[in-house]
VMD Tcl script that draws the C-alpha trace (Angstrom):
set ca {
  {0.00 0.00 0.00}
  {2.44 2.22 0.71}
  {4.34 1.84 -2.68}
  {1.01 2.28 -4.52}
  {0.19 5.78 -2.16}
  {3.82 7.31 -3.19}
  {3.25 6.68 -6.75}
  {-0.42 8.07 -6.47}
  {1.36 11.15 -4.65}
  {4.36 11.00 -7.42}
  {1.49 11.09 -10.30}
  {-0.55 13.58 -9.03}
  {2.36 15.59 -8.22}
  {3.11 15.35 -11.81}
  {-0.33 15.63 -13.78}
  {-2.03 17.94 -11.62}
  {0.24 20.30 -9.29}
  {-0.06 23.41 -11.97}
  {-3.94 22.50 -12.02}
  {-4.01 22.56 -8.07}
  {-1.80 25.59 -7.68}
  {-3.02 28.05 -10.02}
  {-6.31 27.03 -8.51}
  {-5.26 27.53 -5.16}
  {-3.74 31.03 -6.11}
  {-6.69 32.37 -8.00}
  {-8.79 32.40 -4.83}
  {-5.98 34.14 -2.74}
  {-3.46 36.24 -5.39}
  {-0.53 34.60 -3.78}
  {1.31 32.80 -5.67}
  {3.76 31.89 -3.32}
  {1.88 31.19 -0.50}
  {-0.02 28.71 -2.69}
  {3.29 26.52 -3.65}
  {3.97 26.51 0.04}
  {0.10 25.26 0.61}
  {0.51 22.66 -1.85}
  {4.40 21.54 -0.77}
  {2.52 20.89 2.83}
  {-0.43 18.56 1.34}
  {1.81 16.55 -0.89}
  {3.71 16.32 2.90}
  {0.41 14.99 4.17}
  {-0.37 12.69 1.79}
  {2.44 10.93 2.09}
  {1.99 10.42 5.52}
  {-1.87 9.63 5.30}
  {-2.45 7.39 2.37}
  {-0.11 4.75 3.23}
  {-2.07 4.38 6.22}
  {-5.63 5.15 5.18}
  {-5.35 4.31 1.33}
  {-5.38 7.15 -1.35}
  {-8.74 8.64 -1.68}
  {-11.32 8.54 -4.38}
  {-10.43 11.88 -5.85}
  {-7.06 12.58 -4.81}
  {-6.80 16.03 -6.36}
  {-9.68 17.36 -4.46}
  {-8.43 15.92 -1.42}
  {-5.13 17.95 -2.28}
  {-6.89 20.81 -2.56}
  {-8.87 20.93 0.45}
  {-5.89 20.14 2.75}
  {-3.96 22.91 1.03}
  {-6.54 25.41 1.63}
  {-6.42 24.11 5.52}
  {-3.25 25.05 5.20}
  {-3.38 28.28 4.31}
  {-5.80 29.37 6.09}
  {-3.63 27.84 9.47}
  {-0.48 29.71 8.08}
  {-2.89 32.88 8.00}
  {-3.89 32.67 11.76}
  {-0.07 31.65 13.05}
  {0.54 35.12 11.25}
  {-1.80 36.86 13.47}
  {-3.99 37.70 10.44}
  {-7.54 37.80 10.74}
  {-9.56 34.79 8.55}
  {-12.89 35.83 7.46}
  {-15.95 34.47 7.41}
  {-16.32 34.02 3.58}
  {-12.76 32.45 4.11}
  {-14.54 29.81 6.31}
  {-17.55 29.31 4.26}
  {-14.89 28.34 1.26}
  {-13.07 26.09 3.19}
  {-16.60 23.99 3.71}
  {-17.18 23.97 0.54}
  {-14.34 23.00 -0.54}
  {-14.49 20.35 1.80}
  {-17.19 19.04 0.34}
  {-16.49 19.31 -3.04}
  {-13.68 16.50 -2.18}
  {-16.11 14.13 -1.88}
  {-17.51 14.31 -5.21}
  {-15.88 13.68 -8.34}
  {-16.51 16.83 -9.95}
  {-13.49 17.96 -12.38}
  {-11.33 20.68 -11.18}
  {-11.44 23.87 -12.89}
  {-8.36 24.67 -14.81}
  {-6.82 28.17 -14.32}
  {-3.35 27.59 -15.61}
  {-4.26 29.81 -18.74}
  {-5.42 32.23 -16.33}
  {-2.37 32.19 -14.18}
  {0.03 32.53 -17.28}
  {-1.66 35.37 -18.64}
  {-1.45 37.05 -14.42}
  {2.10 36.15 -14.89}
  {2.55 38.27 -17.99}
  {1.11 41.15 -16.59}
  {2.29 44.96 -17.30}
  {3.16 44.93 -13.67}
  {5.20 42.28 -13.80}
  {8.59 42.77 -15.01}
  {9.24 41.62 -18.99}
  {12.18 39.35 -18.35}
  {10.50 37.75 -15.28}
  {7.11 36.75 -16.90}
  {8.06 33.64 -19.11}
  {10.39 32.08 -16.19}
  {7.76 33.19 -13.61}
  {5.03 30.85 -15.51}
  {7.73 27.91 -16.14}
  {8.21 28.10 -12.36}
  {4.37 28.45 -11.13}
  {2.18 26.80 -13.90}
  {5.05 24.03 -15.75}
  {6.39 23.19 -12.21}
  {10.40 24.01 -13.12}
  {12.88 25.04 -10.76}
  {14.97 27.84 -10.81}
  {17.97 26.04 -12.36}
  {16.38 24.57 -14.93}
  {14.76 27.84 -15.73}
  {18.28 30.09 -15.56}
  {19.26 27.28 -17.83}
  {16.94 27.89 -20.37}
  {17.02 31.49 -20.35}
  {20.65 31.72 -20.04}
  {20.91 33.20 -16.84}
  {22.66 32.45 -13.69}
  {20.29 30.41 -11.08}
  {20.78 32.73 -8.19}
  {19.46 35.78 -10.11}
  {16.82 34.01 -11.37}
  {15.45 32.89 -8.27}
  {15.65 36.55 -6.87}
  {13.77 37.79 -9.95}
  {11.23 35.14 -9.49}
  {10.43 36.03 -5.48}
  {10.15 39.23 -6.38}
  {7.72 38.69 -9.03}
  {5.47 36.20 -6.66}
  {5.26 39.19 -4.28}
  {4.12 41.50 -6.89}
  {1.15 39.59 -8.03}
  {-0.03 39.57 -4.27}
  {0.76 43.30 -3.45}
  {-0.72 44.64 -7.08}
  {-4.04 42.23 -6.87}
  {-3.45 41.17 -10.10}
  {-6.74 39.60 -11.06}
  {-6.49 35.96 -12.25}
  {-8.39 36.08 -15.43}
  {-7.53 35.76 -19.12}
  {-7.47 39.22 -19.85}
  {-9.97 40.95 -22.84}
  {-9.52 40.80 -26.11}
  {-7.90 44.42 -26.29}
  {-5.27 43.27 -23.44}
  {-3.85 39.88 -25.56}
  {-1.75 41.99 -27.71}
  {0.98 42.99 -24.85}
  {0.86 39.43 -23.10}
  {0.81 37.16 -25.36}
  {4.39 37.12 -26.32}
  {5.42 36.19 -22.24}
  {2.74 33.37 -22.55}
  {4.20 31.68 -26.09}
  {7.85 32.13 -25.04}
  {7.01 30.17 -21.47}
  {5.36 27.80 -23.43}
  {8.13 27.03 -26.05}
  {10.43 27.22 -23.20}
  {8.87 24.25 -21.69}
  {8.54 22.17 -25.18}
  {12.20 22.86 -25.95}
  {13.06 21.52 -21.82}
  {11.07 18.50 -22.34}
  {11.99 17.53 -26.03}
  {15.53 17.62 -24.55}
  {14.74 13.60 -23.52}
  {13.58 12.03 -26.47}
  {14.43 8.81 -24.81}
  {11.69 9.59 -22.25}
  {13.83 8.80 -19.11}
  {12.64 11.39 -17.15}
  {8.73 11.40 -17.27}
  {8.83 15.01 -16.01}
  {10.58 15.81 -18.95}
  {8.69 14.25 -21.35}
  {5.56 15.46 -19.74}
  {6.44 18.90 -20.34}
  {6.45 18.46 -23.84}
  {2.89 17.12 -24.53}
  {1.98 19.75 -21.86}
  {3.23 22.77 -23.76}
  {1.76 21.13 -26.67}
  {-1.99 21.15 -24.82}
  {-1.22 24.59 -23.76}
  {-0.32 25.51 -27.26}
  {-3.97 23.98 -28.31}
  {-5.50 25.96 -26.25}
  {-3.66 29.43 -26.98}
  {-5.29 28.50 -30.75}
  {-8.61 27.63 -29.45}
  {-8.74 31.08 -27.66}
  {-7.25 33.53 -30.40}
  {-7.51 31.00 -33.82}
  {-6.43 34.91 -35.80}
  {-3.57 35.04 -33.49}
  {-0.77 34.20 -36.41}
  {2.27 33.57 -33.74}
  {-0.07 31.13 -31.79}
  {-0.66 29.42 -34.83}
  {3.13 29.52 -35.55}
  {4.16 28.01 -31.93}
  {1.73 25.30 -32.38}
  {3.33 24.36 -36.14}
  {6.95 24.49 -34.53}
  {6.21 22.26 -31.79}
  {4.30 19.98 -34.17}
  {7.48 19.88 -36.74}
  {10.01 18.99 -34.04}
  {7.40 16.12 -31.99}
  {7.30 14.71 -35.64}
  {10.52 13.42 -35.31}
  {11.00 13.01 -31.77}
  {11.26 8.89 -32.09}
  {14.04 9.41 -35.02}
  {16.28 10.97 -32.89}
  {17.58 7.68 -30.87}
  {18.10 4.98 -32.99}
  {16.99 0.79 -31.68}
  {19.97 0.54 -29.17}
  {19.03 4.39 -28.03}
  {22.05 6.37 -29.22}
  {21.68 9.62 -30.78}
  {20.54 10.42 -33.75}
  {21.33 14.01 -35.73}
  {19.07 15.63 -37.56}
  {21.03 15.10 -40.93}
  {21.22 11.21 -40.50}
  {17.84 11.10 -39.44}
  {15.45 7.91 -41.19}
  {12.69 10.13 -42.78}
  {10.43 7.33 -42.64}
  {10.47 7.07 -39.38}
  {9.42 11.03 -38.97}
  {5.41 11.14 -38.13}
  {4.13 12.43 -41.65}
  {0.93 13.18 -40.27}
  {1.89 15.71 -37.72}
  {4.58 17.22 -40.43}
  {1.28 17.20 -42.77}
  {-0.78 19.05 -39.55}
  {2.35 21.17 -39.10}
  {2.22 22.42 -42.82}
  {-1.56 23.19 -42.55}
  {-1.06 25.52 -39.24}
  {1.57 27.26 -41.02}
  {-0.14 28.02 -43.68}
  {-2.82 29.57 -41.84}
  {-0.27 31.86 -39.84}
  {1.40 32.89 -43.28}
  {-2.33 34.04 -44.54}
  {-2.48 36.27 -41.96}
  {0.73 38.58 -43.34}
  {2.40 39.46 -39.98}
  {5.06 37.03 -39.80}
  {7.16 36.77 -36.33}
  {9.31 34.88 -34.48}
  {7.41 31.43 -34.03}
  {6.19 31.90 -37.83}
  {9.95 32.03 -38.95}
  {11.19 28.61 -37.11}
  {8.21 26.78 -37.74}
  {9.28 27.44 -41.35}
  {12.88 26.69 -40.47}
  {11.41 23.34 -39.37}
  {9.44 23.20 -42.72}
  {12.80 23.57 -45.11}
  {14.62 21.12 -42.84}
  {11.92 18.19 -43.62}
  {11.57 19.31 -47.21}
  {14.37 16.08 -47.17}
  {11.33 14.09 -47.12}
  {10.43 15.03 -50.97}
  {13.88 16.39 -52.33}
  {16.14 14.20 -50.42}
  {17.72 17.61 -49.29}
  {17.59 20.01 -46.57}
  {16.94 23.35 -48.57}
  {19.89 25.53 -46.97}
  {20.01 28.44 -49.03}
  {16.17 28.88 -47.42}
  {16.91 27.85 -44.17}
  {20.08 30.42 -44.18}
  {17.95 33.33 -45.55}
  {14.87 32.25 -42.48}
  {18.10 32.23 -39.66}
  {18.84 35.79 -40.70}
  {15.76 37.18 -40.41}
  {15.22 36.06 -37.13}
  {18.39 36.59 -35.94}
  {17.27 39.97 -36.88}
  {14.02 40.40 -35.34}
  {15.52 37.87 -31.67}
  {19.32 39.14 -31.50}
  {19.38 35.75 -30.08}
  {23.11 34.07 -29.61}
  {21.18 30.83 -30.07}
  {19.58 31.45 -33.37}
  {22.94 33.46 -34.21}
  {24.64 29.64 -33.97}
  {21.76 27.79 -35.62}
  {22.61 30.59 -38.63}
  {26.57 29.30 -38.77}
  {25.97 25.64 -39.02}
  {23.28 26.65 -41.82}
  {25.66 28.81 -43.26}
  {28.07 26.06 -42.96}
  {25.58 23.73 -44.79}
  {25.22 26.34 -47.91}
  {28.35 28.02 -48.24}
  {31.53 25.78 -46.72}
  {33.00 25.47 -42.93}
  {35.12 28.28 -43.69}
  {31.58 30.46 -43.75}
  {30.10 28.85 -40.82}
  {33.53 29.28 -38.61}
  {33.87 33.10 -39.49}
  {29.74 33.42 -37.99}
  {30.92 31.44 -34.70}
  {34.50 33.37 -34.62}
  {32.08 36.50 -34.60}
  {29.98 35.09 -31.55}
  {33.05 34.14 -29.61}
  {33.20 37.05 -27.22}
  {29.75 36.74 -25.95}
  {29.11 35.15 -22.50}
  {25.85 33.67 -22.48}
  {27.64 31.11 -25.36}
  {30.51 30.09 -22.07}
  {28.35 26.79 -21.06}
  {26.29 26.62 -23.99}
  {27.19 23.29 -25.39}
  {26.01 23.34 -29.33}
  {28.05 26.44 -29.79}
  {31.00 24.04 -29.00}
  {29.68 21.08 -30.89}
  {29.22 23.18 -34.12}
  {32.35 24.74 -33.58}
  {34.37 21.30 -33.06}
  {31.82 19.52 -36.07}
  {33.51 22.79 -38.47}
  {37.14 23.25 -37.35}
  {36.96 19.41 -37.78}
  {35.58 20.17 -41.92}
  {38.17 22.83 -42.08}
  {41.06 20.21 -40.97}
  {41.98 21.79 -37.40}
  {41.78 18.45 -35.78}
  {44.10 19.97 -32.83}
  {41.21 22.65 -32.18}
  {38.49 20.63 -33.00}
  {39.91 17.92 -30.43}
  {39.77 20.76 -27.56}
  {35.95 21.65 -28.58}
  {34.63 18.44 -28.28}
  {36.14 17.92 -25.06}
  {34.27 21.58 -24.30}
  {31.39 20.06 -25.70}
  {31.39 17.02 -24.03}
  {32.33 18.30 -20.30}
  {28.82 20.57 -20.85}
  {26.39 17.77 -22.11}
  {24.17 16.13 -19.69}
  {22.03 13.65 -22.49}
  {24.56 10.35 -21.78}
  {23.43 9.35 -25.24}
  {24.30 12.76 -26.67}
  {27.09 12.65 -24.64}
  {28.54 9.40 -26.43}
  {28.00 10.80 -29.84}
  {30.11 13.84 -29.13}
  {32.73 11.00 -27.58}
  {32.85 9.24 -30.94}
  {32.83 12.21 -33.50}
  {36.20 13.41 -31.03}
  {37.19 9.65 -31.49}
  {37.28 9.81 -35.16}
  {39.33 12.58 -35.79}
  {42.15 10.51 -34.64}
}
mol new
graphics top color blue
foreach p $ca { graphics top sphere $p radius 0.5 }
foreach p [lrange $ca 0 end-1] q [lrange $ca 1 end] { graphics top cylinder $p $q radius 0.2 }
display resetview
């Protein structure tokens, strides 16, 4: 029994936390005071249903124990608990004995997290954090920042919310425009995280990936004119495509350029195409618009038998306009690499080279190493990998980089 109440706890945990807590924080406005609600049920299931069995609705049950438990932490602060605070805590009492769905509010608490009082740079890692369930490492990771800043940025943003009473709603129509941006870059954010293990050994991981997908869904159900929404959801559809092609039947690693085509998922490239489309009718292309149709040129090898570079070159460099992204500004050089020689691609990193977010960023020194190794530098190429290498955490990717570094001599 135990064994079967941890992993009821452990799934929950996993499937509904961002459910529970952006529940939890809609009533209240704190976010933080919510996560620290919700750590202290999880606590109290553990102890209770290996004893008394996991409940028939285990999310409400959640729920009602957290809102105990904020409403003890209240009174321990010497605040006073109203009446209507009581009367919700019955009800909600109640309500987990039924087996009524939970509302879901996680669109509602993104869109609070990209609000005008909340600062720009906080409100993507501020939703990865409170609605995707990340931590602050994984989130400084993603964004390029270092961990300890990041978790400053996102305590002060938590407090925010609660002092500004930012309503949890999705905002009007005429109030989309200015968040919309925060809530597709959290969501890519947590795609790209999860697509990361396309081996699925971490079920967190791989989790986050379908998640950001269903998020993405709904983003197009709620603005279908919204031409960036509709670009997300093609870019996310183009890369799950070939998700199983990227580990081969003993589970190494896979590049993109020695990928089987057949065993991409034609059907969601097909889906991909069609959502694209629809984005381009609109005539505003942006940011998810341009690598969705990135993505699109690179699977053109499925009719030509060819990546079309020149096309995928000419897409890199008008997002690396529009992004001044380091990332997209390496993605360009092994493109350029692709269309125009090593030599090209090396004078694009070389140009990169004295920019600091690209320190621990591992596929700047894979595409560095894969180059000065086409351009004969095997000395230099030799010290990249081993850069390379020392920064990659994917064992399977990991081995690859091991073997290309082996090859060279």
């Amino acid at each position: 029994m135990s064994q079967d109440a941890a992993g009821t706890a452990e799934a929950i945990a996993r499937d509904s936390r961002a459910r529970l807590l952006a529940l939890l924080a809609a009533r209240s406005g704190d976010v933080a005071g919510a996560e620290d609600a919700l750590s202290d049920a999880f606590a109290a299931a553990l102890a209770d249903w290996p004893v008394n069995g996991a409940p028939a609705n285990p999310s409400a049950w959640l729920l009602a124990v957290a809102r105990r438990k904020r409403i003890d932490a209240a009174r321990r602060a010497r605040t006073t608990a109203s009446a209507a605070d009581h009367l919700r805590l019955l009800a909600d009492e109640q309500a987990a004995q039924d087996d009524t769905p939970l509302p879901d509010h996680r669109l509602a608490l993104m869109f609070v997290c990209a609000h005008p009082a909340i600062e720009p740079a906080t409100r993507a890692p501020l939703m990865l954090q409170t609605v995707l369930g990340l931590d602050a490492g994984a989130i400084a990771s993603a964004f390029l920042t270092a961990p300890a800043a990041m978790g400053q940025r996102l305590v002060r943003a938590k407090a925010r919310i609660r002092q500004a009473a930012i309503p949890f709603r999705v905002p009007e129509p005429a109030e989309l425009p200015d968040r919309l941006d925060a809530v597709l870059n959290a969501i890519y954010a947590a795609f790209a995280t999860g697509w990361t293990d396309p081996a699925g050994a971490d079920h967190r991981r791989g989790d986050l990936a379908h998640e950001a997908i269903y998020l993405g869904h709904l983003i197009v159900s709620l603005l279908p004119s919204q031409p960036e929404a509709l670009g997300l959801l093609a870019l996310m559809f183009y890369s799950e495509a070939r998700r199983t092609a990227r580990r081969d039947a003993s589970g190494e690693y896979v590049p993109l350029d020695a990928q089987t085509v057949a065993a991409w998922d034609h059907a969601m490239i097909a889906h991909a195409e069609a959502l694209l489309r629809r984005a381009g009718a609109v005539g505003q292309p942006g940011r998810y618009q341009l690598e969705a149709a990135i993505q699109s040129a690179h699977v053109a090898r499925r009719r030509s038998g060819t990546a079309n570079w020149p096309a995928i070159v000419q897409l890199y460099d008008g997002l690396a306009a529009l992004t001044g992204s380091p990332v997209v500004a390496v993605n360009r050089a092994v493109a350029l690499a692709e269309s125009e020689g090593p030599a090209a691609g090396l004078a694009a990193l070389d140009a990169l080279a004295g920019d600091p977010r690209l320190t621990e960023y591992q596929p700047y020194w894979a595409a560095r190493a894969a180059l000065l190794s086409r351009s004969g530098a095997l000395a230099d190429a030799r010290l990249a990998y081993q850069r390379a290498i020392g920064l990659e955490a994917d064992p399977a990717v990991r081995r690859f980089l091991l073997q290309q570094r082996a090859a060279l001599g």
